[in-house]
N, C-alpha and C positions, 0 to 999 in steps of 0.2 A: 906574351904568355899570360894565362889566365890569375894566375899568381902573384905577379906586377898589376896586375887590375883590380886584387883585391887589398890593391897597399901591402902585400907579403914583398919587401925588394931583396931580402938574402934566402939566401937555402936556409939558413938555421933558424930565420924567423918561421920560413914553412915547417920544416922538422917541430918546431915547437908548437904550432896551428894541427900538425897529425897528432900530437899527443893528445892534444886534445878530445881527439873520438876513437883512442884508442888506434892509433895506426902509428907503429915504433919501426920504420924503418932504420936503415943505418944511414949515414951523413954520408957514404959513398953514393946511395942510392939516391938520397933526395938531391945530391949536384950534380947526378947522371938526367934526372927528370928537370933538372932545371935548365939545366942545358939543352933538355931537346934529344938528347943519347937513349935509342931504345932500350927502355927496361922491362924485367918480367914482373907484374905485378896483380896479383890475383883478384878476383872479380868483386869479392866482400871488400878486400882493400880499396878496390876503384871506388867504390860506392862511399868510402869513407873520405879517402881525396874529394870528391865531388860536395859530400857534405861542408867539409870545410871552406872549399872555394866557390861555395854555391854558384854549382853549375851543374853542364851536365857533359852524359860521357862523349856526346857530339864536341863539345869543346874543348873535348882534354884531345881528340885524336882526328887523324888524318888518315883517311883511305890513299892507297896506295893503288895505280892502275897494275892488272897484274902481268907481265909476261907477256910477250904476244905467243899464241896458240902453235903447237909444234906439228901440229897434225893430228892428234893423237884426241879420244877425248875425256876432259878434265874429270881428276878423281879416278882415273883406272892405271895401272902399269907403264902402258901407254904412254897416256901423256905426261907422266911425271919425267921420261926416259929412261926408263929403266929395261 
């Protein structure tokens, strides 16, 4: 984790590294991101995680290959199955 790289090794040292730029998550959320457990986190907030762990949003996330194709095609009725 990008957060082990930056010498951050518990959740609450990170928790304490976001106060820093103004980003107050709760302790459930920052040991759901440290774990690796998908969380919703809003795009002003990414940009403040990334401040603090200087990096960028390439390193914080992982593309996911999506679905294979049902027939239908992507973004209409269709292909959601509906």
């Amino acid at each position: 984790m990008v957060a082990a790289q930056r010498d951050l090794g518990r959740p609450t040292e990170l928790l304490e590294a976001f106060k820093t730029v103004g980003f107050t998550p709760s302790m459930s959320k920052v040991a759901a991101m440290w774990s690796g457990t998908p969380v919703t986190v809003r795009l002003d907030d990414l940009d403040k995680v990334c401040a603090v762990l200087n990096c960028t949003v390439g390193d914080l996330l992982q593309a996911e290959p999506l679905e294979a194709d049902c027939g239908g095609e992507r973004g209409t009725a269709e292909g959601r199955g509906s």
